[in-house]
C-alpha positions as CSV (number, residue, x, y, z in Angstrom):
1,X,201.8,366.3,169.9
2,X,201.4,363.2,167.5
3,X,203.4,362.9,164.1
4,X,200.0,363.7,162.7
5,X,200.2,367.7,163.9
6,X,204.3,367.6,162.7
7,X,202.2,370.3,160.2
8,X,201.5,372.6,162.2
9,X,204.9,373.7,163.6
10,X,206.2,373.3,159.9
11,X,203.9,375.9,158.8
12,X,205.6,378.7,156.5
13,X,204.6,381.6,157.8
14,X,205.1,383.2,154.4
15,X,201.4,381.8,153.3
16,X,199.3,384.2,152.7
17,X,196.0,385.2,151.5
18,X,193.8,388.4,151.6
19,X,190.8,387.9,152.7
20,X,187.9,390.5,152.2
21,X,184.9,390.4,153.9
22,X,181.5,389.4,151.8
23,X,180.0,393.0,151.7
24,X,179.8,395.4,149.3
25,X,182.9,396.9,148.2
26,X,182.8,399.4,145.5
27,X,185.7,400.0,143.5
28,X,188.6,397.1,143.1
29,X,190.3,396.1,147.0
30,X,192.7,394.0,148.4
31,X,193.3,393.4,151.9
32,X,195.9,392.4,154.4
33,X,196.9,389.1,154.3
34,X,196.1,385.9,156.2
35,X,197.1,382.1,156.4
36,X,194.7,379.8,154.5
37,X,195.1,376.0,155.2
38,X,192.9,373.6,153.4
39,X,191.8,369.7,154.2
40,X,189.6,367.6,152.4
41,X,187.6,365.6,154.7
42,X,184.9,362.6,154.1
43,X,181.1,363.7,154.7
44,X,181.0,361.9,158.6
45,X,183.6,363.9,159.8
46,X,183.0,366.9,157.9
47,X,179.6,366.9,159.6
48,X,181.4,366.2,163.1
49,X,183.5,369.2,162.5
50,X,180.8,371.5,161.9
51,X,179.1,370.7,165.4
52,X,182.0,370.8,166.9
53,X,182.8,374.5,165.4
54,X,179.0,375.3,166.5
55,X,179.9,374.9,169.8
56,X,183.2,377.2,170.1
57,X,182.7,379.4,166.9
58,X,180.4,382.0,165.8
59,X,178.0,382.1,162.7
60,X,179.3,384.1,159.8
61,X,177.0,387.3,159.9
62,X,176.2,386.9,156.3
63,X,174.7,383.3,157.0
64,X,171.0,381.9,157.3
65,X,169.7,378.7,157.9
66,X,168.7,377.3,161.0
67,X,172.0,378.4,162.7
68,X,172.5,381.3,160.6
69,X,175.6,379.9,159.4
70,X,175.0,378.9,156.0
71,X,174.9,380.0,152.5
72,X,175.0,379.4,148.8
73,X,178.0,380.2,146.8
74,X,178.1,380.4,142.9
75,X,181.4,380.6,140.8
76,X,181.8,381.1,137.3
77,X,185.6,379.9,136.5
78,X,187.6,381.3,133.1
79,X,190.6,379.8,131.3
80,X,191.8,379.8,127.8
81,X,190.8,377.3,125.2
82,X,193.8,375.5,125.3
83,X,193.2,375.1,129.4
84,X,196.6,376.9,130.2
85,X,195.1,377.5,133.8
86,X,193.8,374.1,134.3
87,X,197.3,372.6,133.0
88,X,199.2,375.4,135.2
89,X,201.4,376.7,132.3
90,X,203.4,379.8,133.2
91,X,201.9,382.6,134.9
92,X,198.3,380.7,134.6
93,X,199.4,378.7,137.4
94,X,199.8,381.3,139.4
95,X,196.4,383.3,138.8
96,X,193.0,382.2,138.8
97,X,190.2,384.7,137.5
98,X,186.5,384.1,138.5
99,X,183.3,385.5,139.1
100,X,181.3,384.9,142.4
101,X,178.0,385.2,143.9
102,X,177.2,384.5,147.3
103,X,173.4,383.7,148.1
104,X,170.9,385.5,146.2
105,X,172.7,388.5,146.9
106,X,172.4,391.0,144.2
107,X,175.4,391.9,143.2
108,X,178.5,389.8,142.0
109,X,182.2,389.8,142.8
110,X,185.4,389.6,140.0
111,X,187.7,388.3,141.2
112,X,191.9,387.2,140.9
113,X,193.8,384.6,143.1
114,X,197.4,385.4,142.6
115,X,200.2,383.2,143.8
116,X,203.9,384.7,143.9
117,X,205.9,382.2,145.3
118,X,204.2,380.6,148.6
119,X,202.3,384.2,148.7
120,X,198.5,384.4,148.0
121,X,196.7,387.6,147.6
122,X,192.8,387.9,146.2
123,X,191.9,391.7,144.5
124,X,187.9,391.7,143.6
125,X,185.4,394.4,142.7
126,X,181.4,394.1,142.9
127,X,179.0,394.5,140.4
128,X,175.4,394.4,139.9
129,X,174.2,390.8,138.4
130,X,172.3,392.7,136.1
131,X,175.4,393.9,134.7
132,X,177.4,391.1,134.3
133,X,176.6,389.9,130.9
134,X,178.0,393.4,129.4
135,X,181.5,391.5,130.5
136,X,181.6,389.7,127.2
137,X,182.9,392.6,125.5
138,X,185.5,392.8,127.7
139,X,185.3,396.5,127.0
140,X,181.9,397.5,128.3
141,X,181.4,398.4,131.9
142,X,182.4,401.6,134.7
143,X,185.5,402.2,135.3
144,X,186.6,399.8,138.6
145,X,186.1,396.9,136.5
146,X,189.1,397.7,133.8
147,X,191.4,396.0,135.8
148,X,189.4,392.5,135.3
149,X,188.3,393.6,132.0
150,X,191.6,394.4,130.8
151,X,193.7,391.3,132.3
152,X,191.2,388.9,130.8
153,X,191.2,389.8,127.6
154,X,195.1,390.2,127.5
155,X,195.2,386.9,128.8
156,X,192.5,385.7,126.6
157,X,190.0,384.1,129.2
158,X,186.7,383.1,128.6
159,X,183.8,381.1,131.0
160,X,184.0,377.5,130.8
161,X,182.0,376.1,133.6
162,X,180.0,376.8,136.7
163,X,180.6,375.4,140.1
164,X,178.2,375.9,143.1
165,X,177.8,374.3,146.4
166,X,176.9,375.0,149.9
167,X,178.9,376.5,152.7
168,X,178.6,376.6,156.4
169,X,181.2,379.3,158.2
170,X,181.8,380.0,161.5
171,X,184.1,383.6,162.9
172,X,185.5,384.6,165.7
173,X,188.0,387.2,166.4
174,X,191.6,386.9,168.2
175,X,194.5,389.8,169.2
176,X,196.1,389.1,165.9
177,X,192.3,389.7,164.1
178,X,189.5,387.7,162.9
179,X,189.4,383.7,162.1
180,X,187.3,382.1,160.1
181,X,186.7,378.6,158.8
182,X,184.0,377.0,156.4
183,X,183.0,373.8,155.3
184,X,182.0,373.4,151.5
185,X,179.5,370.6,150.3
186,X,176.7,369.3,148.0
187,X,179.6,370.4,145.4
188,X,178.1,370.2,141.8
189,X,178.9,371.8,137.9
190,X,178.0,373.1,134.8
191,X,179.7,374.1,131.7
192,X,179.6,378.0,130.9
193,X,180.5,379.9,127.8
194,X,178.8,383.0,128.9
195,X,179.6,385.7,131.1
196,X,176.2,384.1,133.6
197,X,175.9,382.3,136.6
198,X,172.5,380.5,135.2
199,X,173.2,376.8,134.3
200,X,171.5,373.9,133.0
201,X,172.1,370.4,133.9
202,X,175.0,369.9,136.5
203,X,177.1,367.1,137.2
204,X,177.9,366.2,141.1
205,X,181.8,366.5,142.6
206,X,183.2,365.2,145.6
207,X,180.5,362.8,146.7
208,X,180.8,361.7,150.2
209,X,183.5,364.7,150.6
210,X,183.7,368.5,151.9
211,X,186.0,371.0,152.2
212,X,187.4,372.5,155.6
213,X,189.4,375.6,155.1
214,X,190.5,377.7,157.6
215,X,192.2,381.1,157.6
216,X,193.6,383.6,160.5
217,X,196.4,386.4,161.2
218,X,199.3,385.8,163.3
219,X,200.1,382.2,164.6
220,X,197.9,379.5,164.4
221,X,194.5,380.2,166.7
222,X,194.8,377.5,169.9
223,X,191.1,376.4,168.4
224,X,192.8,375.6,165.0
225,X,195.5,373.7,167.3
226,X,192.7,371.6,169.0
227,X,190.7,370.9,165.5
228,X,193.6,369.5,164.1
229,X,194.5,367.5,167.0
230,X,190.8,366.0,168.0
231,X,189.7,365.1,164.2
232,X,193.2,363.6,163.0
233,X,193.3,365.8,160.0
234,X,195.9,366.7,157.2
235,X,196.2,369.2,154.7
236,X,195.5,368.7,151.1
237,X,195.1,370.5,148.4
238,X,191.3,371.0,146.7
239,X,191.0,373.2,143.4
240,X,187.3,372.9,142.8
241,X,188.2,374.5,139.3
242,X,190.2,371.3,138.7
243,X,187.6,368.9,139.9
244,X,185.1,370.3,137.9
245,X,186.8,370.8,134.6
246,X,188.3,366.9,135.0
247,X,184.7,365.6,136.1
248,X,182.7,368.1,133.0
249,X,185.5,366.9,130.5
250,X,186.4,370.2,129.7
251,X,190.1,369.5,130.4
252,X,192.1,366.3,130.7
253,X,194.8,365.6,133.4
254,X,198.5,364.7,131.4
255,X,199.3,361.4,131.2
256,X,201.5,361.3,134.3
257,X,198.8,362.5,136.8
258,X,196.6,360.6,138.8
259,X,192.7,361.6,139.3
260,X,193.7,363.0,143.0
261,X,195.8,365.5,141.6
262,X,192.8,367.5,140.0
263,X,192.2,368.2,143.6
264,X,195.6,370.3,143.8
């Protein structure tokens, strides 16, 4: 193993993310958790990476496309007006609420990333799209929507932008459970001040760039291993809430940071 892969053995086995499958849910879940690595990769290799998954891999069931491993994803992003979770300011740096629609699919997720330490967990409910306007009263709604209802309005969130791009994801399953990685692309934005996921003219992120993510149980799948190893690849960090509210001008990095760091 080359100095490059040093990552992988100094992996804290402590990160964590649930992970819920994209189907219809009902009331508010979590699920048990499972270690998310990110990399941002330039367009050549991304597009190396996803033949090469093609080949070892299976398609997402909830994919189309030519390989029925693709699909749409919209998200509508919330923060406060003075961009406390942009700028990471107490416990806004360690949640993240959205809204999510995968496809065309009828109905919509809500959505909260949570960080505790070097934990990550993800609780969401579905709802109609039809419904998702009534959100703005932060009161209206059924019941297994209080809990988003309730913590945004306590926390004073609002929708400032839209981000949508394309995904390809590929599955397969291992004694420890099911892995999954994805490729985002064609990344682009919109500002929102409205519980909708409609937008008007968008701006384009991360040209020439995609985002590989993968995520597993257990110890890091042997395929995960060889991915890393054949394509040279690092982790970074790539908050597509950050790139979007730096590239919209919606928020402005402090003075100290650099443009890569709306990427973390």
């Amino acid at each position: 193993m080359g100095a490059r892969q040093d990552w992988i053995t100094k992996l804290p086995t402590s990160v964590r993310l649930s992970y819920p499958n994209v189907t219809s849910m009902g009331a508010a879940t979590t699920n048990g958790y499972t270690s998310e690595i990110k990399f941002l990769v330039n367009e050549a290799t991304g597009h190396r990476i996803r033949d090469w998954a093609r080949e070892r891999l299976d398609a997402d069931p909830n994919g189309t496309g030519l390989h029925g491993d693709e699909y749409r994803v919209s998200t509508l992003y919330l923060d406060t007006a003075a961009r406390d979770v942009f700028h990471r300011r107490g416990s806004y740096g360690r949640s993240k609420y959205r809204v999510r629609r995968y496809g065309e699919e009828p109905r919509v997720f809500l959505e909260r990333k949570l960080r505790t330490g070097s934990r990550l967990a993800k609780r969401r409910t579905d709802i109609p799209l039809e419904t998702l306007h009534l959100l703005r009263t932060l009161e209206a709604g059924a019941q297994d929507t209080k809990w988003f209802r309730q913590r945004v309005s306590i926390r004073q969130l609002h929708p400032v932008c839209r981000v949508s791009y394309l995904r390809t994801a590929r599955v397969a399953d291992t004694p420890d459970g099911r892995m999954r990685m994805t490729i985002d692309y064609s990344l682009s934005a919109a500002p929102a001040d409205a519980f909708t996921l409609d937008a008007g003219g968008q701006a384009s992120l991360l040209p020439d760039q995609m985002i590989l993510e993968v995520k597993y149980r257990g110890p890091m799948p042997a395929v995960f291993r060889e991915l890393a190893d054949t394509f040279a690849i690092m982790p970074g960090r790539a908050s597509k809430y950050r790139v979007a509210a730096a590239a919209l001008g919606i928020a402005k990095l402090a003075r100290e940071e650099g443009p890569s760091t709306a990427h973390a």
